[in-house]
N, C-alpha and C positions, 0 to 999 in steps of 0.2 A: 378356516381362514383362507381370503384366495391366494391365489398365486402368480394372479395379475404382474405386469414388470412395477407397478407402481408401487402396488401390494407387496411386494415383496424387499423394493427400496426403503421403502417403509419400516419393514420389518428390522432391516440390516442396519437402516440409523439409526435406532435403538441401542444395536451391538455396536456403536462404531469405531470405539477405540478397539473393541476386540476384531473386528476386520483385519482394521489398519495392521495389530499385533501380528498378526497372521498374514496377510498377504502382501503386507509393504514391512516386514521383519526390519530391515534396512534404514529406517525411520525412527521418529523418536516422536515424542510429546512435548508441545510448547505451546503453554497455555490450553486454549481451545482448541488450539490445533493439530492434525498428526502432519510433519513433516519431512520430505523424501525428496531425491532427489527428479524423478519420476515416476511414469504410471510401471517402468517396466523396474522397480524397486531398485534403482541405483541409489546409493548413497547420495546425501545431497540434500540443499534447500530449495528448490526452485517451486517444487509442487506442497502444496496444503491441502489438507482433509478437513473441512470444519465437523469436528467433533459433536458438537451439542447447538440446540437449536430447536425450531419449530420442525415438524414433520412433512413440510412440506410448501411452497411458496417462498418468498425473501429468507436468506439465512439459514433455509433449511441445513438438517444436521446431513451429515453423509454427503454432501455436494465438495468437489473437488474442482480445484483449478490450479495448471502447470503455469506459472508466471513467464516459463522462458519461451512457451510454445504458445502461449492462452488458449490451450487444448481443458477443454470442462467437462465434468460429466456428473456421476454418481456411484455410489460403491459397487451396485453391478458391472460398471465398465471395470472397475478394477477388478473383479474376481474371473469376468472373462479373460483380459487381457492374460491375468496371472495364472489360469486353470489351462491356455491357449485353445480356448472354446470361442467360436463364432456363431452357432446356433440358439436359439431362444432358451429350447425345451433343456437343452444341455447347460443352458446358466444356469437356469433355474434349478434344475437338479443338483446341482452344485453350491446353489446359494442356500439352498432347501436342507442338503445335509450341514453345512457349517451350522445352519439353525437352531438345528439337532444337535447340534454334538456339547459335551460338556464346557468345552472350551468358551462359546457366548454364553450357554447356562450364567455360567460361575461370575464370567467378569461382567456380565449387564448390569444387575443390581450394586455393584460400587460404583462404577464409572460414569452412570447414568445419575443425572440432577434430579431431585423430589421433584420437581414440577418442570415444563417445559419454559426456556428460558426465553422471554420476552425480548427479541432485538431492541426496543427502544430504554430499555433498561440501558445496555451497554450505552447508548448515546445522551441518557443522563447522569451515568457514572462519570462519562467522559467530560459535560457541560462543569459535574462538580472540578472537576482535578483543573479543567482551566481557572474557573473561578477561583480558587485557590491559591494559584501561579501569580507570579511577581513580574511585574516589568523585565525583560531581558539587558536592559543599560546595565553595566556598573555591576554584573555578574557572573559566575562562573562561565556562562551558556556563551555570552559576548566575548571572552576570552575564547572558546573553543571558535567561536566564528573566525576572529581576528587571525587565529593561527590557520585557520584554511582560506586568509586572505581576503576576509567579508569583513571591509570595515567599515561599511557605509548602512548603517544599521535604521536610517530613517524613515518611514512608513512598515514597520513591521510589528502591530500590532495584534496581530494575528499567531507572535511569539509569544509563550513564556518560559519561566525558569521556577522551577521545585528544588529548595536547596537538600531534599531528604523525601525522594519520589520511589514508593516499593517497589522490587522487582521479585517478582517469584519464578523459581530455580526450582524445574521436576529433578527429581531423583529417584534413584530406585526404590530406595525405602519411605520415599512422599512426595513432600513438598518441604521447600525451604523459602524463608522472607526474609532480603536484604535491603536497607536502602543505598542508594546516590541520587546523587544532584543530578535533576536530566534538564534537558531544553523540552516542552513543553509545546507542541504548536499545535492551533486549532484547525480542524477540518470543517467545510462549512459548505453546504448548496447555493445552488444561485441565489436563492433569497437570502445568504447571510446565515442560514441556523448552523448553531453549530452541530454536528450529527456523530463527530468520534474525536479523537486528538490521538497524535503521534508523540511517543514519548524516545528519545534518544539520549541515554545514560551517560554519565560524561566520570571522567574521570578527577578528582577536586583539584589537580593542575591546574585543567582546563585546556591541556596540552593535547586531547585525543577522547577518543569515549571511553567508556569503563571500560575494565579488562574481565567481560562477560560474553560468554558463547551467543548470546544474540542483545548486545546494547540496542540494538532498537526495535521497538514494537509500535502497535495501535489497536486503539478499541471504537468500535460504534458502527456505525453505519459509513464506510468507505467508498464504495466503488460509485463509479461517477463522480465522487465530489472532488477536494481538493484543498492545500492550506493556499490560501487566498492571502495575494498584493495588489491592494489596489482593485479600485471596482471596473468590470469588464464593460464595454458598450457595445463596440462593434469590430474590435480588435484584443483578442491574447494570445499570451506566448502561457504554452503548459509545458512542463516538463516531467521528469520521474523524482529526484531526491529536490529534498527543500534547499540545499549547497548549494545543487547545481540551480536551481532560479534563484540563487540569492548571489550568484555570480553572475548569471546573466543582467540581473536588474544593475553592476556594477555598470556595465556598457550602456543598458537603454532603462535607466531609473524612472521615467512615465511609464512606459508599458505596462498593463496590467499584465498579470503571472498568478500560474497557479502551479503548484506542485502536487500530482497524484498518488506520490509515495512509490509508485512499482513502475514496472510494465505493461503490465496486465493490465493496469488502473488505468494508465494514461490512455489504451486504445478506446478504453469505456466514459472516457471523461465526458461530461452530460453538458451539452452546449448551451451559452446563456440567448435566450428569446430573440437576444440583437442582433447576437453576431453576424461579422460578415467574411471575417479571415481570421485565421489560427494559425500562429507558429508553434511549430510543435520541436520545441528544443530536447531530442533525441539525444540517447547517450551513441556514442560510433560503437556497436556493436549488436550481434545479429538480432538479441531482445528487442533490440532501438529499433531496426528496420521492419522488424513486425508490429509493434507498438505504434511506429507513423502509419503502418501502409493500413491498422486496422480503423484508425482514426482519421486518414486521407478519405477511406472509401464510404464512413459514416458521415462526413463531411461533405460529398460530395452531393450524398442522395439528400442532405438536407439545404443544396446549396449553397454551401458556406466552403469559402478558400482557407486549402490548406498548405501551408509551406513549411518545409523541412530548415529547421537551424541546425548543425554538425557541427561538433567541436573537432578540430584537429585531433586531439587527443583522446582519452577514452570516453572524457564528459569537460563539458563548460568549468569545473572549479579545478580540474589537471589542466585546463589551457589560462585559468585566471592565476595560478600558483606557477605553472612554471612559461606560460608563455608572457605574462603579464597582462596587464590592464589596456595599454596599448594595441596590441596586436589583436589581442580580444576584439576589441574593438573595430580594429579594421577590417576583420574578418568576419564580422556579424554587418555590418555597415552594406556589403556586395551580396548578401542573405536576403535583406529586406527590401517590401518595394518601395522604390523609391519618396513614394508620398507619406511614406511614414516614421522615414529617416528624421525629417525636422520636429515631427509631429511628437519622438517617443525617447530624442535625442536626451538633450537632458532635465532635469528636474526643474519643474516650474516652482516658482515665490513659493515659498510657504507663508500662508496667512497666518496674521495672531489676530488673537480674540482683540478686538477693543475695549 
């Protein structure tokens, strides 16, 4: 068998949760994912391992990416970093004995799926669970919004709500399946498909999210896309959490918006055909500052204007909750340029059918 670097990345996502067990110890299992808090095994969530997947191209298994740093790679990078080898021959010998040893033996054959798992599968699991979803009006999901001060809920179709949505809970002795009622929102490309959905647990208050070590998740095809307000032309504002652009759409309710769910996501967000400028409403913090400056300088080489929105506070729904709706406002107002102040100010007619 070779021993090629490809050849042998290959080999290791095969074993990948058994890697991860081993050289990110510090980590845990969530879902598909191993999760840590980086490559150099600090506790933490910031970095993911995709576990399972095709061998190689989109989705592949063993592929890694730090959210705080958008530093990527593959499980060789981890086993160098963690063995502190910078030489080829010496990864390889390194990756070559874990290969060997009882340790992947034993754990490949459970951990590993009967067949390789088809990415577009996740993204029709995901088309099911929205189909399924109920209008967000007059639901648990619209109660959670209202208390983080979103109450202007109109064109958000792109939401829904699962009064009894699974969440599966690793444990050391397996798995466990619970339900709660989540908020339900769709991810979708520029054409509109839907490609994954973001699920965020809530608590049946409606006072806050469940009380679960990770209330929210997502499945499908993610990166690039976005949960989508309103269709973009030649003007949008993307953000990272759906909150925060469902705060900002408080202040400028035309603006189209999308939410990329991360960091990492927002620097990769995939531009629509038209565009000609992009707000890129940032959380105030150092993720944020890499997240604009990866998506300023992708922006740039395709031509398209990028401008920075900053919330005073750590994101847009801390400055809509404690600075108000006003202030918000006045402070996104000296943000924008000026041609588009009238343009995205406030809500146009809504039409009804005759």
């Amino acid at each position: 068998m070779g021993n090629s670097a490809n050849d042998l990345a290959r080999r290791l996502a095969r074993n990948a949760e058994a890697v991860c067990r081993h050289y990110l110890s510090n980590g845990r299992r969530s879902g598909r994912y191993w999760v840590v808090g980086d490559i150099m095994n600090t506790p933490g969530h910031s970095m993911y391992v995709r576990l399972f997947g095709p061998e190689s191209g989109k989705g592949a298994a063993g592929k890694w990416t730090d959210a705080a740093t958008t530093e990527h790679g593959d499980l060789l990078d981890i086993i160098a970093k963690q063995s502190g080898l910078s030489r080829f021959p010496d990864i390889a010998e390194e990756a070559l004995r874990f290969l060997g040893s009882p340790e992947a033996d034993t754990r490949a054959s459970s951990m590993r799926p009967d067949s390789p798992i088809d990415p577009s599968e996740h993204s029709e699991s995901a088309r099911r669970l929205f189909a399924m979803s109920q209008p967000i009006l007059d639901t648990i999901a619209e109660t959670y919004l209202r208390h983080r001060g979103i109450t202007d809920l109109r064109r958000t179709e792109s939401l829904g709500f699962h009064p009894n949505c699974y969440h599966r809970i690793e444990t050391i002795g397996g798995t466990r399946t619970e339900t709660w009622p989540a908020m339900i929102a769709a991810v979708t490309d520029n054409r509109g498909t839907i490609t994954g959905v973001h699920r965020t647990w809530l608590d049946p208050s409606g006072r806050g999210k469940a009380p679960l070590e990770t209330p929210r998740r997502a499945i499908g095809d993610l990166l690039g896309h976005g949960v989508r307000f309103g269709s973009a032309d030649d003007v949008i504002a993307v953000g990272e959490g759906i909150e925060t652009i469902l705060s900002l759409r408080r202040a400028l309710p035309n603006m189209p918006m999308a939410a990329a769910l991360s960091a990492n996501h927002l620097g990769a967000f995939l531009f629509p055909e038209s565009l000609r400028r992009i707000y890129v409403a940032r959380d105030n913090d150092p993720a944020g500052d890499r997240a604009f400056a990866a998506l300023a300088e992708r922006a740039a080489e395709a031509g398209i204007e990028a401008l920075s929105l900053t919330p005073a506070l750590r994101d847009f729904n801390d400055d809509l909750r404690h600075l108000g709706l006003d202030e918000l406002r006045a402070a996104l107002r000296v943000q924008l340029v000026p041609e588009d102040v009238p343009r995205f100010w406030g809500f146009a007619p809504i039409s009804r059918p005759g």
